[in-house]
C-alpha positions as CSV (number, residue, x, y, z in Angstrom):
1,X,104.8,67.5,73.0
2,X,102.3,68.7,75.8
3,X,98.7,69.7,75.1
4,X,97.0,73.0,76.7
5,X,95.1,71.3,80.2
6,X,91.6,70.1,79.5
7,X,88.5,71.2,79.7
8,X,89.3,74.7,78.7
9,X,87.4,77.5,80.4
10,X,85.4,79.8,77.9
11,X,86.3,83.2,79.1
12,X,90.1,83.9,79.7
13,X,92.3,87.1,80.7
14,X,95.1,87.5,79.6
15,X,97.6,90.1,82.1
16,X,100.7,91.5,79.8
17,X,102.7,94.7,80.7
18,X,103.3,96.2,77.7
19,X,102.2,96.4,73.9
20,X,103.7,93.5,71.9
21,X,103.7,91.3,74.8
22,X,100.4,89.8,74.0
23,X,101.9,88.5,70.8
24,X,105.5,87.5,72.1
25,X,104.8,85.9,75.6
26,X,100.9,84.2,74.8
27,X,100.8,84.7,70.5
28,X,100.2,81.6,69.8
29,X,98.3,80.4,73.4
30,X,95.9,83.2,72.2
31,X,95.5,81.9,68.8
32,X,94.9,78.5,69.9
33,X,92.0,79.5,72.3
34,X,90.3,81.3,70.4
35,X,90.6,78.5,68.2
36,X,88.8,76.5,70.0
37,X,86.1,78.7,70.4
38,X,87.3,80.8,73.8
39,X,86.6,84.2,74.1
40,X,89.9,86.2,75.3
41,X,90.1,89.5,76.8
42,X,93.5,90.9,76.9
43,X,94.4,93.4,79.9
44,X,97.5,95.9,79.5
45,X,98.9,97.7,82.5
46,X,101.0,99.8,80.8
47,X,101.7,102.1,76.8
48,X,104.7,101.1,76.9
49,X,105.6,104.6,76.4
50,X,109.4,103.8,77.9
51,X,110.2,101.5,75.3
52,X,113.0,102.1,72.6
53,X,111.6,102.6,69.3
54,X,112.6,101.1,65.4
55,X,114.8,103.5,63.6
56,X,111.4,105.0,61.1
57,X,109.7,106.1,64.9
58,X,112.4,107.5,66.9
59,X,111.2,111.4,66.6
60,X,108.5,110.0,69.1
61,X,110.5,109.1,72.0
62,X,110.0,111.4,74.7
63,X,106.4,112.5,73.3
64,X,102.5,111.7,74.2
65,X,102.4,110.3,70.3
66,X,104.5,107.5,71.2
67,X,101.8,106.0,73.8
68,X,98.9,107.0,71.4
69,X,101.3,104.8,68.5
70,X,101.3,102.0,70.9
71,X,98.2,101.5,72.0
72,X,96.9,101.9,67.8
73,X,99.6,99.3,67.0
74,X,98.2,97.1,70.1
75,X,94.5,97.4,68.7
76,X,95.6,96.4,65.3
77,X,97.7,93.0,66.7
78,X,94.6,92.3,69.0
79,X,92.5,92.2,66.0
80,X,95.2,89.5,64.1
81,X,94.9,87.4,66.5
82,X,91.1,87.0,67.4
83,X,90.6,89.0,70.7
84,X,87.9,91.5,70.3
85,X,88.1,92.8,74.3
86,X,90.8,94.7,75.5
87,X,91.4,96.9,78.7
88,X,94.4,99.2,80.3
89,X,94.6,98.7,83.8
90,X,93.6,101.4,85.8
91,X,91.0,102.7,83.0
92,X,87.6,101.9,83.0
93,X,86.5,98.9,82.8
94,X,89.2,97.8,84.3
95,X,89.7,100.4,87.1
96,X,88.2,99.7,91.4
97,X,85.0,101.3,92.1
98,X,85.1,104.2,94.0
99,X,88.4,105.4,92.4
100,X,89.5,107.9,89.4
101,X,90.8,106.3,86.6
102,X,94.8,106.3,86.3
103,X,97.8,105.6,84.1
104,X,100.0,102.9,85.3
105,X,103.5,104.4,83.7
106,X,105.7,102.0,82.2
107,X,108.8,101.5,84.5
108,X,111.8,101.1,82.2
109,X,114.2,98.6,83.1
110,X,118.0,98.1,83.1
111,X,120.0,94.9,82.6
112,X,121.4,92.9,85.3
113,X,123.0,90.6,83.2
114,X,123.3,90.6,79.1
115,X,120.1,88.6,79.3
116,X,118.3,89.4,83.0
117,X,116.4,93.1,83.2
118,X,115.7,94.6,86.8
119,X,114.4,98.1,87.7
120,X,114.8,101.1,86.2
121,X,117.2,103.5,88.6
122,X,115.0,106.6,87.6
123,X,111.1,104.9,87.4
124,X,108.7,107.2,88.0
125,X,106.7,107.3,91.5
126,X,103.2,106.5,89.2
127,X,105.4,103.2,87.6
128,X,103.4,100.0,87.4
129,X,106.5,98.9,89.1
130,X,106.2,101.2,92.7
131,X,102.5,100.7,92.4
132,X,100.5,99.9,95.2
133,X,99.7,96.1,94.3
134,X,96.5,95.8,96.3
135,X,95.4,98.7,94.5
136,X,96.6,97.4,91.0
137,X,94.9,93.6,91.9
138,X,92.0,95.7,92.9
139,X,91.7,97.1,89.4
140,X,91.9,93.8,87.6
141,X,89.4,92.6,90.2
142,X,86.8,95.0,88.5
143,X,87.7,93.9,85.2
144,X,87.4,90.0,85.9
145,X,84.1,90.8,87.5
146,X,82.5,92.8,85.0
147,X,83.7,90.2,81.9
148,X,82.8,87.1,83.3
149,X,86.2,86.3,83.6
150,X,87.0,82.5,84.0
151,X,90.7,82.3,83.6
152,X,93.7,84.4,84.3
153,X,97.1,84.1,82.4
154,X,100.0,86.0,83.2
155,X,104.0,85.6,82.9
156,X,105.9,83.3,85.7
157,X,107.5,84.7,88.9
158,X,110.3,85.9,86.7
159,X,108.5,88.2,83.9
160,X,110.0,85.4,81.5
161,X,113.5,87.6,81.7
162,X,113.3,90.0,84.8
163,X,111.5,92.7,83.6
164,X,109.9,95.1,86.7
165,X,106.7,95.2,84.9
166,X,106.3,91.4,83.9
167,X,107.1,90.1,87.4
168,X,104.1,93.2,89.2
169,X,101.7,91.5,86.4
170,X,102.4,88.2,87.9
171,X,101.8,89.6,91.1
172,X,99.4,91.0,90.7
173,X,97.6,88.0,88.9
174,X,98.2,85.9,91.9
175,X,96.5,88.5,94.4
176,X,94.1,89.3,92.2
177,X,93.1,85.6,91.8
178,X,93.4,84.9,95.4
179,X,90.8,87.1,95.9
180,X,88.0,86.4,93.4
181,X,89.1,82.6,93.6
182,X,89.9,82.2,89.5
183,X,93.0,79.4,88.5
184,X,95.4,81.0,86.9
185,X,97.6,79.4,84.0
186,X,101.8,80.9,84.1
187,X,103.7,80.8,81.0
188,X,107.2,81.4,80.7
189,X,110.5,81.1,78.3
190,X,112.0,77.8,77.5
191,X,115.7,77.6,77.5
192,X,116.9,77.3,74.2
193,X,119.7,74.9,75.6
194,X,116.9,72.9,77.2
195,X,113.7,73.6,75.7
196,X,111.3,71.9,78.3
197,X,112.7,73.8,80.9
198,X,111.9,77.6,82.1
199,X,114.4,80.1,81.5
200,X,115.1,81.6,85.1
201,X,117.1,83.8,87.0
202,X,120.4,83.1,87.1
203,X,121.1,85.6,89.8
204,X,123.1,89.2,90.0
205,X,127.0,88.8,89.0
206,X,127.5,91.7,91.9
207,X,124.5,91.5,94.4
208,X,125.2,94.9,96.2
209,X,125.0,96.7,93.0
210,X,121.4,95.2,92.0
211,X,120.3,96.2,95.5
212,X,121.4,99.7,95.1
213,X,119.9,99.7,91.8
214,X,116.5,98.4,93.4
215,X,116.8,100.9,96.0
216,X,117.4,103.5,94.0
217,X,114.5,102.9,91.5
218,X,112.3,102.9,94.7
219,X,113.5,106.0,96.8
220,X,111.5,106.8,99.9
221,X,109.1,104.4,99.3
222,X,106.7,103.7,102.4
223,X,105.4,100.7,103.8
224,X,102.5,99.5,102.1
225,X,99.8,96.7,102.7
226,X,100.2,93.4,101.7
227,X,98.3,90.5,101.6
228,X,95.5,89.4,104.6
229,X,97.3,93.5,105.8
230,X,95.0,94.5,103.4
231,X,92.6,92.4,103.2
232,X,92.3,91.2,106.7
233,X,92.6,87.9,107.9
234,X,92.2,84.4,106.0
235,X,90.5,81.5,107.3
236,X,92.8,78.8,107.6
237,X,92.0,76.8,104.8
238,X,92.5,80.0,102.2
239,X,95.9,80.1,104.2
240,X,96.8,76.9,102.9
241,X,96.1,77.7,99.4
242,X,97.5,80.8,99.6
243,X,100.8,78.5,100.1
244,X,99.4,76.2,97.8
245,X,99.9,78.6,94.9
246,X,102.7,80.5,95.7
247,X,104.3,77.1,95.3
248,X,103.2,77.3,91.8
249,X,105.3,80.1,91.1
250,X,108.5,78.6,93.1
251,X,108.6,74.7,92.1
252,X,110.7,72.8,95.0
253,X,110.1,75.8,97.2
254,X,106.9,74.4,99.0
255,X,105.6,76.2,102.2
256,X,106.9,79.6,101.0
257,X,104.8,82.9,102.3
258,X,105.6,85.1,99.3
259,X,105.7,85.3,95.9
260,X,109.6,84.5,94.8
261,X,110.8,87.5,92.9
262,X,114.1,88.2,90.7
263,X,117.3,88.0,92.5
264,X,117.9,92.2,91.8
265,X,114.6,92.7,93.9
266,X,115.4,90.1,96.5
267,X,118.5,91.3,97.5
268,X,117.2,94.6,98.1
269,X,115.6,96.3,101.5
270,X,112.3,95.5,101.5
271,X,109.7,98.1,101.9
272,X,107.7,96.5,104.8
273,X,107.1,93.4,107.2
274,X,106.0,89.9,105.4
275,X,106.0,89.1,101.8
276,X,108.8,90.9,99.7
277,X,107.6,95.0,99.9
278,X,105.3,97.1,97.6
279,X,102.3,95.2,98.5
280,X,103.4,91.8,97.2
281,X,101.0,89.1,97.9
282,X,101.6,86.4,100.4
283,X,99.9,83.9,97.8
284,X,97.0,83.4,96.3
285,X,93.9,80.4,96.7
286,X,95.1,77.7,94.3
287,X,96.5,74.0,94.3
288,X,99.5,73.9,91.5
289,X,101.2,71.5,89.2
290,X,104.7,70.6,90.8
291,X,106.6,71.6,87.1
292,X,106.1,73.6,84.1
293,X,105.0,71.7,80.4
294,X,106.5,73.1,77.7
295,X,103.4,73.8,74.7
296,X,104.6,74.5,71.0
297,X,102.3,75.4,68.6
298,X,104.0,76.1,65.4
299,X,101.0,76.1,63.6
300,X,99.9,79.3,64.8
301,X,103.2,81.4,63.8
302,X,102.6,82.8,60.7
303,X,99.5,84.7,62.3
304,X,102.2,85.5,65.7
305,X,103.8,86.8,62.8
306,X,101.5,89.0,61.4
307,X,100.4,90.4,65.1
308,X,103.7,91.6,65.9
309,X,104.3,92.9,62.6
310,X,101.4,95.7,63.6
311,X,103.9,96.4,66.4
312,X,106.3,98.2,64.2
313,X,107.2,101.2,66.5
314,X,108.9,98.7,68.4
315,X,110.1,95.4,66.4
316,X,111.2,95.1,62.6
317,X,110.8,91.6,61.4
318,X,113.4,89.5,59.3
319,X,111.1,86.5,57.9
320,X,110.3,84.4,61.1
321,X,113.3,86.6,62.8
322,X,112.3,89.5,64.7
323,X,114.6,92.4,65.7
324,X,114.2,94.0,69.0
325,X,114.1,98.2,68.3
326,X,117.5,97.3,70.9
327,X,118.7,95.4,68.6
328,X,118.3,92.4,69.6
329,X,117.5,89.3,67.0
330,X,116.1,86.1,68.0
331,X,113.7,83.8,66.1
332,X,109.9,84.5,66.9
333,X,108.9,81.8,69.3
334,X,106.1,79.9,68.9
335,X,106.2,77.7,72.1
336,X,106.5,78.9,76.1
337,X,106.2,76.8,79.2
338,X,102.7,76.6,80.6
339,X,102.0,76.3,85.2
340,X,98.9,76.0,85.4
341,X,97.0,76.9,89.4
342,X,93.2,75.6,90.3
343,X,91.5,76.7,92.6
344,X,91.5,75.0,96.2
Protein backbone atom coordinates (compact mmCIF):
# COMPACT_ATOMS: atom_id res chain seq x y z
CA UNK A 1 0.00 0.00 0.00
CA UNK A 2 1.02 3.63 -0.72
CA UNK A 3 2.17 6.16 1.95
CA UNK A 4 0.81 9.97 2.09
CA UNK A 5 3.99 11.96 0.03
CA UNK A 6 6.76 13.07 2.36
CA UNK A 7 7.71 15.72 4.06
CA UNK A 8 4.23 16.70 5.02
CA UNK A 9 3.41 20.39 5.11
CA UNK A 10 2.16 21.65 8.55
CA UNK A 11 -0.81 23.71 7.63
CA UNK A 12 -3.32 22.07 5.27
CA UNK A 13 -6.90 23.10 3.71
CA UNK A 14 -9.04 20.99 3.16
CA UNK A 15 -12.00 22.34 0.18
CA UNK A 16 -15.33 19.99 0.52
CA UNK A 17 -18.79 21.09 -0.77
CA UNK A 18 -21.00 19.96 1.59
CA UNK A 19 -21.33 18.80 5.35
CA UNK A 20 -20.34 15.12 5.69
CA UNK A 21 -17.96 15.43 2.97
CA UNK A 22 -15.09 16.12 5.15
CA UNK A 23 -15.58 12.71 6.74
CA UNK A 24 -16.48 10.63 3.60
CA UNK A 25 -14.10 11.92 0.84
CA UNK A 26 -10.77 12.96 3.37
CA UNK A 27 -11.96 11.09 6.98
CA UNK A 28 -9.37 9.29 7.40
CA UNK A 29 -6.57 11.70 5.31
CA UNK A 30 -7.68 14.11 8.01
CA UNK A 31 -7.19 11.86 10.86
CA UNK A 32 -3.87 10.84 9.73
CA UNK A 33 -2.49 14.42 9.55
CA UNK A 34 -3.41 15.56 12.26
CA UNK A 35 -1.82 12.54 13.43
CA UNK A 36 1.19 13.51 12.66
CA UNK A 37 1.03 16.63 14.22
CA UNK A 38 -0.58 18.89 11.07
CA UNK A 39 -2.88 21.50 11.80
CA UNK A 40 -6.03 21.19 9.30
CA UNK A 41 -8.45 23.75 8.50
CA UNK A 42 -11.51 22.59 6.79
CA UNK A 43 -13.30 25.02 4.24
CA UNK A 44 -17.14 24.37 3.21
CA UNK A 45 -18.71 26.12 0.33
CA UNK A 46 -21.95 25.19 0.93
CA UNK A 47 -24.99 23.98 4.18
CA UNK A 48 -25.86 21.62 2.29
CA UNK A 49 -29.29 22.82 2.81
CA UNK A 50 -30.43 20.80 -0.67
CA UNK A 51 -29.64 17.56 0.67
CA UNK A 52 -32.29 14.73 1.42
CA UNK A 53 -32.62 14.14 4.96
CA UNK A 54 -32.81 10.62 7.33
CA UNK A 55 -36.37 9.65 8.07
CA UNK A 56 -36.22 11.38 12.17
CA UNK A 57 -35.26 15.02 10.21
CA UNK A 58 -37.51 15.17 7.29
CA UNK A 59 -40.05 18.10 8.84
CA UNK A 60 -36.82 20.25 8.00
CA UNK A 61 -36.63 19.99 4.41
CA UNK A 62 -37.59 23.11 2.89
CA UNK A 63 -36.75 25.26 6.19
CA UNK A 64 -33.76 27.65 7.41
CA UNK A 65 -33.38 24.81 10.40
CA UNK A 66 -32.12 22.38 8.14
CA UNK A 67 -28.89 24.56 7.22
CA UNK A 68 -28.57 25.66 10.97
CA UNK A 69 -28.77 21.36 11.66
CA UNK A 70 -26.00 21.01 9.17
CA UNK A 71 -23.66 23.20 9.95
CA UNK A 72 -24.17 22.05 14.11
CA UNK A 73 -23.74 18.50 12.92
CA UNK A 74 -20.51 19.63 10.75
CA UNK A 75 -18.98 21.39 13.98
CA UNK A 76 -19.58 18.32 16.04
CA UNK A 77 -17.78 15.80 13.17
CA UNK A 78 -14.92 18.57 12.88
CA UNK A 79 -14.35 18.19 16.42
CA UNK A 80 -14.11 13.97 16.07
CA UNK A 81 -11.72 14.22 13.99
CA UNK A 82 -9.12 16.77 15.27
CA UNK A 83 -9.69 20.01 13.12
CA UNK A 84 -10.28 22.87 15.38
CA UNK A 85 -10.53 25.68 12.16
CA UNK A 86 -13.30 25.72 10.05
CA UNK A 87 -14.70 28.35 7.43
CA UNK A 88 -17.88 28.64 4.85
CA UNK A 89 -16.77 30.10 1.76
CA UNK A 90 -17.93 33.35 1.10
CA UNK A 91 -18.09 34.20 5.08
CA UNK A 92 -15.58 35.85 6.76
CA UNK A 93 -12.67 34.67 7.06
CA UNK A 94 -12.91 33.16 4.14
CA UNK A 95 -14.70 35.88 2.00
CA UNK A 96 -12.34 38.65 -0.72
CA UNK A 97 -11.63 41.96 0.66
CA UNK A 98 -13.60 44.60 -0.45
CA UNK A 99 -16.76 42.34 -0.75
CA UNK A 100 -19.99 41.54 1.53
CA UNK A 101 -20.11 38.34 2.83
CA UNK A 102 -22.43 35.72 0.92
CA UNK A 103 -24.07 32.28 0.84
CA UNK A 104 -22.88 30.01 -1.77
CA UNK A 105 -26.34 27.78 -2.07
CA UNK A 106 -26.06 24.26 -2.46
CA UNK A 107 -26.80 23.29 -6.11
CA UNK A 108 -28.79 19.97 -5.94
CA UNK A 109 -27.87 17.51 -8.40
CA UNK A 110 -29.60 14.87 -10.62
CA UNK A 111 -28.31 11.48 -11.80
CA UNK A 112 -26.91 10.92 -15.07
CA UNK A 113 -26.41 7.48 -14.65
CA UNK A 114 -27.44 5.12 -11.43
CA UNK A 115 -24.06 6.03 -10.14
CA UNK A 116 -22.87 9.64 -12.04
CA UNK A 117 -24.67 13.04 -10.62
CA UNK A 118 -24.74 16.21 -12.90
CA UNK A 119 -26.59 19.52 -12.38
CA UNK A 120 -29.54 20.22 -10.91
CA UNK A 121 -32.29 21.37 -13.78
CA UNK A 122 -33.75 24.04 -11.26
CA UNK A 123 -30.26 25.37 -9.21
CA UNK A 124 -30.59 28.56 -8.00
CA UNK A 125 -28.80 31.70 -9.78
CA UNK A 126 -26.62 32.13 -6.07
CA UNK A 127 -25.59 28.05 -6.50
CA UNK A 128 -21.98 27.35 -5.80
CA UNK A 129 -22.48 25.62 -9.08
CA UNK A 130 -23.33 29.10 -11.47
CA UNK A 131 -20.92 30.88 -9.25
CA UNK A 132 -18.53 33.15 -10.64
CA UNK A 133 -15.32 30.96 -10.01
CA UNK A 134 -12.81 33.90 -9.97
CA UNK A 135 -14.91 35.23 -7.41
CA UNK A 136 -15.28 31.90 -5.44
CA UNK A 137 -11.11 31.24 -5.82
CA UNK A 138 -10.89 34.77 -4.74
CA UNK A 139 -12.65 33.95 -1.47
CA UNK A 140 -10.56 30.92 -0.63
CA UNK A 141 -7.62 33.12 -1.61
CA UNK A 142 -8.41 35.26 1.58
CA UNK A 143 -8.75 32.31 3.65
CA UNK A 144 -5.30 30.57 2.64
CA UNK A 145 -3.82 33.90 3.25
CA UNK A 146 -5.04 34.77 6.45
CA UNK A 147 -4.29 30.86 7.96
CA UNK A 148 -1.05 30.37 6.79
CA UNK A 149 -2.18 27.95 4.57
CA UNK A 150 0.43 25.49 3.11
CA UNK A 151 -1.61 22.87 1.40
CA UNK A 152 -4.79 22.65 -0.48
CA UNK A 153 -6.86 19.28 -0.85
CA UNK A 154 -9.82 19.01 -2.72
CA UNK A 155 -11.87 16.19 -4.77
CA UNK A 156 -10.42 15.14 -8.49
CA UNK A 157 -11.75 16.69 -11.79
CA UNK A 158 -14.77 14.49 -11.28
CA UNK A 159 -16.22 15.47 -7.62
CA UNK A 160 -15.32 11.62 -6.99
CA UNK A 161 -19.02 10.84 -8.62
CA UNK A 162 -20.15 13.94 -10.73
CA UNK A 163 -21.52 16.03 -8.32
CA UNK A 164 -21.89 20.07 -9.58
CA UNK A 165 -20.57 21.11 -6.30
CA UNK A 166 -17.47 18.64 -5.90
CA UNK A 167 -16.15 19.24 -9.47
CA UNK A 168 -16.59 23.83 -8.76
CA UNK A 169 -14.49 22.92 -5.37
CA UNK A 170 -11.87 21.30 -7.55
CA UNK A 171 -11.98 24.22 -9.64
CA UNK A 172 -11.84 26.34 -7.74
CA UNK A 173 -8.88 24.71 -5.80
CA UNK A 174 -6.83 24.72 -8.93
CA UNK A 175 -7.36 28.58 -9.57
CA UNK A 176 -7.13 29.36 -6.39
CA UNK A 177 -3.80 27.61 -6.06
CA UNK A 178 -2.52 28.97 -9.34
CA UNK A 179 -2.70 32.12 -7.96
CA UNK A 180 -1.17 32.05 -4.44
CA UNK A 181 1.31 29.33 -5.86
CA UNK A 182 0.23 26.42 -2.97
CA UNK A 183 0.50 22.32 -4.33
CA UNK A 184 -2.43 20.93 -4.07
CA UNK A 185 -3.07 17.11 -3.11
CA UNK A 186 -6.56 15.48 -5.31
CA UNK A 187 -8.27 12.57 -3.86
CA UNK A 188 -10.77 10.58 -5.38
CA UNK A 189 -12.84 7.12 -5.31
CA UNK A 190 -11.27 3.87 -5.95
CA UNK A 191 -13.21 1.41 -8.06
CA UNK A 192 -14.37 -1.20 -6.02
CA UNK A 193 -13.73 -3.62 -9.13
CA UNK A 194 -10.17 -2.20 -9.25
CA UNK A 195 -9.22 -0.60 -6.14
CA UNK A 196 -5.94 1.32 -7.24
CA UNK A 197 -7.75 2.94 -9.81
CA UNK A 198 -10.07 6.20 -9.76
CA UNK A 199 -13.60 5.81 -10.28
CA UNK A 200 -14.45 8.14 -13.29
CA UNK A 201 -16.84 9.21 -15.64
CA UNK A 202 -18.12 6.80 -17.57
CA UNK A 203 -19.92 9.32 -19.80
CA UNK A 204 -23.82 10.21 -20.53
CA UNK A 205 -25.93 7.07 -21.90
CA UNK A 206 -27.90 9.96 -24.08
CA UNK A 207 -25.48 13.01 -24.53
CA UNK A 208 -28.23 15.52 -25.76
CA UNK A 209 -30.27 14.97 -22.76
CA UNK A 210 -27.23 15.86 -20.22
CA UNK A 211 -26.69 18.94 -22.38
CA UNK A 212 -30.21 20.11 -22.06
CA UNK A 213 -30.03 19.24 -18.47
CA UNK A 214 -26.72 21.42 -18.13
CA UNK A 215 -28.34 24.09 -20.03
CA UNK A 216 -31.23 24.15 -18.31
CA UNK A 217 -29.65 24.28 -14.83
CA UNK A 218 -27.74 27.34 -16.14
CA UNK A 219 -30.43 29.48 -18.04
CA UNK A 220 -29.22 32.82 -19.37
CA UNK A 221 -26.14 32.58 -17.95
CA UNK A 222 -23.52 35.31 -19.30
CA UNK A 223 -20.09 35.13 -20.19
CA UNK A 224 -17.92 35.35 -17.45
CA UNK A 225 -14.00 35.74 -16.88
CA UNK A 226 -11.81 33.03 -16.87
CA UNK A 227 -8.41 32.41 -16.15
CA UNK A 228 -5.35 35.16 -17.30
CA UNK A 229 -9.36 37.07 -18.57
CA UNK A 230 -9.44 37.77 -15.22
CA UNK A 231 -6.39 37.88 -14.06
CA UNK A 232 -4.50 39.33 -16.94
CA UNK A 233 -1.81 37.79 -18.61
CA UNK A 234 0.85 34.99 -17.41
CA UNK A 235 4.41 35.09 -18.04
CA UNK A 236 5.30 32.20 -19.99
CA UNK A 237 6.71 30.11 -17.54
CA UNK A 238 3.37 30.22 -15.14
CA UNK A 239 1.76 29.31 -18.62
CA UNK A 240 3.48 26.16 -18.60
CA UNK A 241 2.53 25.21 -15.20
CA UNK A 242 -0.70 26.25 -15.68
CA UNK A 243 -0.66 23.13 -18.27
CA UNK A 244 1.47 21.42 -15.96
CA UNK A 245 -1.27 21.02 -13.52
CA UNK A 246 -4.22 20.78 -15.35
CA UNK A 247 -2.50 17.65 -16.40
CA UNK A 248 -2.80 16.60 -12.93
CA UNK A 249 -6.38 16.55 -13.12
CA UNK A 250 -6.54 14.76 -16.72
CA UNK A 251 -3.74 11.89 -16.56
CA UNK A 252 -2.71 10.97 -20.49
CA UNK A 253 -4.27 14.25 -21.41
CA UNK A 254 -0.98 16.42 -21.37
CA UNK A 255 -1.00 20.02 -23.00
CA UNK A 256 -4.71 20.44 -22.16
CA UNK A 257 -5.88 24.44 -21.55
CA UNK A 258 -8.71 23.57 -19.14
CA UNK A 259 -9.71 21.85 -16.39
CA UNK A 260 -11.51 18.39 -17.72
CA UNK A 261 -15.03 18.36 -16.37
CA UNK A 262 -17.83 15.59 -16.25
CA UNK A 263 -19.14 14.43 -19.58
CA UNK A 264 -22.94 16.11 -18.63
CA UNK A 265 -20.99 19.58 -18.47
CA UNK A 266 -18.83 18.88 -21.44
CA UNK A 267 -21.35 18.24 -23.78
CA UNK A 268 -23.10 21.35 -23.03
CA UNK A 269 -22.79 25.06 -24.65
CA UNK A 270 -20.28 26.69 -22.97
CA UNK A 271 -20.89 29.95 -21.44
CA UNK A 272 -17.78 31.82 -22.93
CA UNK A 273 -14.46 31.68 -25.13
CA UNK A 274 -11.50 29.34 -23.58
CA UNK A 275 -11.61 27.02 -20.78
CA UNK A 276 -15.06 25.22 -20.29
CA UNK A 277 -17.59 28.45 -19.18
CA UNK A 278 -18.54 29.87 -15.63
CA UNK A 279 -15.11 31.01 -15.09
CA UNK A 280 -13.28 27.73 -15.14
CA UNK A 281 -9.61 28.02 -14.81
CA UNK A 282 -7.27 27.42 -17.63
CA UNK A 283 -4.88 25.62 -15.01
CA UNK A 284 -3.15 26.30 -12.24
CA UNK A 285 0.97 26.72 -11.39
CA UNK A 286 1.96 23.12 -10.55
CA UNK A 287 4.21 20.15 -11.88
CA UNK A 288 1.94 16.75 -11.20
CA UNK A 289 2.39 13.04 -10.64
CA UNK A 290 1.47 11.17 -14.04
CA UNK A 291 -1.19 8.71 -11.87
CA UNK A 292 -3.16 8.55 -8.86
CA UNK A 293 -1.87 6.13 -5.50
CA UNK A 294 -4.39 4.56 -3.91
CA UNK A 295 -3.89 5.37 0.35
CA UNK A 296 -5.92 3.06 2.86
CA UNK A 297 -5.91 3.73 6.25
CA UNK A 298 -8.06 1.41 8.00
CA UNK A 299 -6.77 2.29 11.20
CA UNK A 300 -8.42 5.50 11.35
CA UNK A 301 -12.19 4.16 10.66
CA UNK A 302 -13.65 3.61 13.77
CA UNK A 303 -13.06 7.51 14.45
CA UNK A 304 -14.47 8.16 10.34
CA UNK A 305 -17.08 6.35 11.98
CA UNK A 306 -17.84 8.34 14.84
CA UNK A 307 -17.48 11.77 12.64
CA UNK A 308 -20.18 10.85 10.27
CA UNK A 309 -22.27 9.46 12.92
CA UNK A 310 -22.66 13.45 14.10
CA UNK A 311 -23.98 13.80 10.54
CA UNK A 312 -27.28 12.17 11.36
CA UNK A 313 -29.63 14.64 9.45
CA UNK A 314 -28.15 13.07 6.58
CA UNK A 315 -26.69 9.35 6.99
CA UNK A 316 -27.88 6.52 9.42
CA UNK A 317 -25.13 4.09 10.15
CA UNK A 318 -25.41 0.16 10.05
CA UNK A 319 -22.00 -0.89 12.02
CA UNK A 320 -19.19 0.04 9.48
CA UNK A 321 -22.23 0.38 6.83
CA UNK A 322 -23.55 3.69 6.23
CA UNK A 323 -26.96 4.47 4.58
CA UNK A 324 -27.34 7.38 2.41
CA UNK A 325 -30.70 9.54 3.69
CA UNK A 326 -31.40 8.23 -0.44
CA UNK A 327 -30.99 5.22 0.51
CA UNK A 328 -28.14 4.27 -0.62
CA UNK A 329 -25.83 1.55 1.41
CA UNK A 330 -22.26 1.10 0.94
CA UNK A 331 -19.50 0.29 3.37
CA UNK A 332 -17.81 3.43 4.91
CA UNK A 333 -14.48 3.79 3.07
CA UNK A 334 -11.51 4.15 4.67
CA UNK A 335 -9.14 4.51 1.59
CA UNK A 336 -9.34 7.13 -1.66
CA UNK A 337 -6.86 7.69 -4.36
CA UNK A 338 -4.48 10.52 -3.61
CA UNK A 339 -2.78 13.23 -7.02
CA UNK A 340 -0.76 15.12 -5.60
CA UNK A 341 0.52 18.94 -7.66
CA UNK A 342 3.87 20.94 -6.58
CA UNK A 343 4.38 23.88 -7.31
CA UNK A 344 6.55 24.82 -10.47
Amino acid sequence: MNEIPQPLPKRVVCLHAHPDDESLSTGTLIVELVARGCQVAVVTATRGERGETTPGFAGLEGTPDLSRRRAEELNRALHVLGVNDHAFLGWPPCRAAGLAPRVYEDSGMSWVTPDWAGPAPDASPESFWLSDRNEAAADLEAYLASWGAELVVTYNEDGGYGHPDHVACHEVAVLACRHVGLPLWTVGIPRLDQPGVEQSDPGPANPAEVAQTDAAARPGQAARPQGDDATGPSDGKAADANKALDAAARPGQAGSDHVSRPQADAAAPSGGGGGGGRGTPNGAAATPDAEPVLIDLPQHLPTVVKALGCHASQVVLDGTDMVHSGGQRHPIPSAFTLRTAVPA
